[in-house]
Residue, then its C-alpha position, 0 to 999 in steps of 0.5 A: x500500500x505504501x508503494x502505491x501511495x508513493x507511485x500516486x505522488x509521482x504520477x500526481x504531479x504531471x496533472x498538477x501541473x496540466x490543472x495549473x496550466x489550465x489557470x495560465x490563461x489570461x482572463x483580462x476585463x475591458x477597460x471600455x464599457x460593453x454595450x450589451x448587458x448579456x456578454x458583461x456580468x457586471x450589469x448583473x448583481x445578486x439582490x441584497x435587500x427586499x423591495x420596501x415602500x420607502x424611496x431609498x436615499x442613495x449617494x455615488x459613494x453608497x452605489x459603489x459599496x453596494x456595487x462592491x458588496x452585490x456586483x455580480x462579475x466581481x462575485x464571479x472574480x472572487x470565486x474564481x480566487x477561492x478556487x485557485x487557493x484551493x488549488x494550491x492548498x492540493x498542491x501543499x499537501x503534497x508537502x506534508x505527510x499523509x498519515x491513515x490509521x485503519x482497522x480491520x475486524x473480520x472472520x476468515x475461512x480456508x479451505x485446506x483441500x483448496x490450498x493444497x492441503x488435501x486427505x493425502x497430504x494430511x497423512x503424511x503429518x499424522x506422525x506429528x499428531x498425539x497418537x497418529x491420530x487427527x484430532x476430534x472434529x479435525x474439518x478440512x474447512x477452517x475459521x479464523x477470526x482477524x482483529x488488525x489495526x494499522x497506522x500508514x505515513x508516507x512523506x514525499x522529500x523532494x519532487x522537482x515536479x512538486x517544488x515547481x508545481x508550488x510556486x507556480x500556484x503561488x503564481x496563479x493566486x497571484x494572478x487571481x488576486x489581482x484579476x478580482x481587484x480589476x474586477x473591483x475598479x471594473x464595478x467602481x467604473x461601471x457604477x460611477x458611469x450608470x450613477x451619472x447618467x442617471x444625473x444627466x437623465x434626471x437633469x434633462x426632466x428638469x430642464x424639460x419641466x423648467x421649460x413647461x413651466x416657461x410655455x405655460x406662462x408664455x401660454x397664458x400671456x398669449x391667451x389673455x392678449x389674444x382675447x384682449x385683442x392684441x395678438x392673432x391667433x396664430x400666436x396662440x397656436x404657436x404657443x399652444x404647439x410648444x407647451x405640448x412639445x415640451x409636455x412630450x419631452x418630459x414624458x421622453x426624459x422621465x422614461x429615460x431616467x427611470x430605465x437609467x435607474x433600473x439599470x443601476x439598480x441591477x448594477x448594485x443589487x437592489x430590486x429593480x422595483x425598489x424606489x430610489x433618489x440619487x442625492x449627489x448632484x453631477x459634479x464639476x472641477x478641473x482635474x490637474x493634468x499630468x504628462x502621458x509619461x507620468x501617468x503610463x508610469x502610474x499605470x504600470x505599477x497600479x494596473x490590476x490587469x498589467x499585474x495580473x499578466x506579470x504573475x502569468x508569467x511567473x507562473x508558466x515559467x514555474x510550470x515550464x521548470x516543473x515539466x523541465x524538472x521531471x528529469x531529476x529524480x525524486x525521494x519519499x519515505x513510507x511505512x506502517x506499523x500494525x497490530x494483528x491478533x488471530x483467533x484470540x492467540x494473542x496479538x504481535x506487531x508489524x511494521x515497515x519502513x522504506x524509502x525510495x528513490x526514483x530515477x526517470x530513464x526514458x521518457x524523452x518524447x513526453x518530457x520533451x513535448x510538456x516543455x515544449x508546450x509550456x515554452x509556446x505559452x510562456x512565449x504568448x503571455x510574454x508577447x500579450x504583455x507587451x501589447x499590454x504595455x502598449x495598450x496602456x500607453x493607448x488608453x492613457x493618451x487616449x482619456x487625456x485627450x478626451x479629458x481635454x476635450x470634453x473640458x472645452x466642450x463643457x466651457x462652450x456649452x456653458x457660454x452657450x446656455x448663458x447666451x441663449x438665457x441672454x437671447x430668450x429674454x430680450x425676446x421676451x421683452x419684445x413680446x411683451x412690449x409688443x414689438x414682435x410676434x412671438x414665433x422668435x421667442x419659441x425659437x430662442x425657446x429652443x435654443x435654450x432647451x438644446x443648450x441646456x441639453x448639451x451643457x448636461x451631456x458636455x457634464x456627463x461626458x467629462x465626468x465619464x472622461x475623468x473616470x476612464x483616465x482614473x481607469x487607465x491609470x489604474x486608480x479609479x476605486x481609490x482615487x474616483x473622488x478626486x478625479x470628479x472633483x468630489x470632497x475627501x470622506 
């Protein structure tokens, strides 16, 4: 049994290292945002709290702990961490001595004939009985009864193999961590983007409530000077045509802000048919910038996924070790000790102790194509990181440009709402001293309500902009605050 044991501690570690190959595989998240809900498990979570009457009060901070806490990708990264640290706890045991304590209690029977005991063979010994004489009840059928308790240890002292096979899971927990922490900036990133466009939706009801409001009044000016005579009722038609234009786009923008919501309900684990109030309004600052040098310098020691790849690599090139090392030979040490009583004659002690030493003689083919193999793996993680590296310096300059851009645009689409406010309200004055008509003022009308919207989109894009640079530098789950501009906790 103890060579047995043994032989399954050799032929064991080839298939820890083919488990542990199969964790080589880089299993990167997208910096970008995926458009389909179905291929991103991030738009998913696991509901954490049953629907109540009350509307729930929820901060950006608070979406993103419950992002955190409920995330249905990040659920999936931290299982798959617990599952490679319980590959490597399967690995440790080959390290530590196996120890089995077995009892055996049991009833024997022979059949002497059968064993080659048969009537001629038994005559020969009757010389030896008292007399010459079987004894009384002499049967050619025998019962024994066995009572045996036994202690096995076996203990493997060096394996390449095994030794390779250890760090390569060291490697692969590595790797898992970091891969759960992308997944962490993954969820902070896609929380903090459905929670502002969430604000952007909620802004455009306000706006299109605000400019109701403004059609409503301009409806009753109109009315009245129409029935004073003042105006035709042309005027009236206009204003009339306007007011449920803009009736519509509070339908449009309220139905746009509750998906929104239920978006970033699923996002954090919330039930979809929970109500909810988002408490911060959308923020604005001007973000100190660095050079790309500066950043792509940041991104390499803070990116999860960047790291995540470096441990890829130390792990294949344990495991590119472990198969190299198949050709060296390996030692164990095994025994037992058992007690065994026959028949209640009395009981007596057993025991082996043995070591072995195996030596690989031939076994070229396969040694050869195991290296190969992980040498052809270790080539393509090493030729991914280089992309990688590259990839990150992309996205760098990509998000500074865009930071860049987005600041501009948002200055300009302030001057814009200032000036259509400016345009509106001289129209206004003219409308009401009777200078004009009021088809000029339903066109300054418009104008103010798109440069409203475009103000809220400008916001939105530049706080999106800000989280893809904190994203790219791989700093958006502690430093996401800062980059919106957003008080320290």
């Amino acid at each position: 049994m103890i060579r047995a044991h043994q032989s399954r501690l050799r032929r064991s570690a080839p298939a820890i290292l083919a488990a542990l190959a199969l964790t080589c595989a880089p299993a990167l998240h997208a910096q970008g945002p995926i458009p389909t809900s179905a291929a991103n498990p991030f738009f998913g979570s696991v509901t954490a709290r049953p629907v109540s009457d009350e509307t729930l009060k929820l901060s950006l901070d608070e979406a993103i702990t419950l992002g955190l806490r409920n995330n249905l990708g990040l659920k999936e990264a931290e299982n798959h961490e617990k599952s490679i640290q319980g590959r490597k706890n399967e690995v440790l045991q080959y390290f530590l001595p196996t120890v089995m304590l077995t009892g055996d209690l049991g009833v024997h029977q022979q059949n002497l004939a059968a064993m080659g005991f048969g009537p001629g063979v038994i005559k020969e010994f009757l010389p030896l009985f008292p007399g010459g004489v079987l004894p009384p009840g002499f049967s050619e059928i025998t019962r024994d009864d066995l009572t045996e308790g036994k202690i096995q240890f076996g203990q493997m002292l060096f394996s390449g193999p095994v030794i390779s096979a250890w760090k390569a899971a060291g490697a692969a927990e590595s790797a898992a961590h970091f891969e759960k922490m992308s997944a962490r900036e993954e969820v902070v990133q896609q929380v903090a983007s459905a929670y502002l466009h969430a604000i952007a939706a909620s802004s455009e009801v306000d706006n299109a409530r605000a400019q109701a409001a403004t059609g409503e009044l301009l409806l009753h000016h109109v009315h009245e000077a129409h029935l004073a005579g003042v105006v035709a009722n042309l005027d009236e038609l206009r204003a009339r045509v306007q007011l449920q234009a803009e009736q519509q786009a509070i339908i449009a923008a309220q139905n746009a802000l509750e998906k929104d919501l239920i978006l970033l309900k699923r996002e954090i684990g919330i039930d979809p048919g929970q109500k909810i109030a988002l408490t911060d309004p959308a923020p604005y600052s001007d973000l100190a910038l660095q050079t790309p040098q500066e950043l792509c310098a940041v991104a390499y020691k803070n990116r999860q996924d960047y790291q995540t790849l470096q441990n890829q690599v130390v792990e294949i090139k344990a495991v590119h070790a472990a198969y190299r090392s198949q050709r060296l030979p390996s030692l164990s040490f095994g025994g037992y000790y058992g007690v065994s009583q026959v028949g209640g004659a009395g009981s007596h002690g057993n025991f082996v102790a043995q070591g072995t030493l195996s030596f690989p003689l031939f076994r070229e083919a396969k040694l050869r194509g195991d290296t190969e193999v992980a040498q052809a793996q270790l080539d393509a993680v090493n030729v991914q990181l280089a992309d990688l590296r590259g990839k990150i310096e992309q996205q760098v300059r990509a998000a500074l440009l865009d930071v860049n851009a987005t600041a501009q645009l948002v200055e300009v689409a302030r001057s814009n709402v200032d000036l259509a406010t400016r345009s509106l309200a001289d129209e206004t004055d003219r409308v009401n001293s009777g200078v004009d008509d009021n088809l000029p003022l339903v066109a300054a009308q418009a104008t103010l309500a798109s440069a409203q919207s475009n103000l809220v989109e400008s916001l939105y894009r530049y706080n999106l902009s800000k989280l893809a640079l904190a994203r790219a530098a791989g700093l958006i789950e502690s430093q996401y605050r800062i980059y919106l501009g957003k008080s320290a906790r």
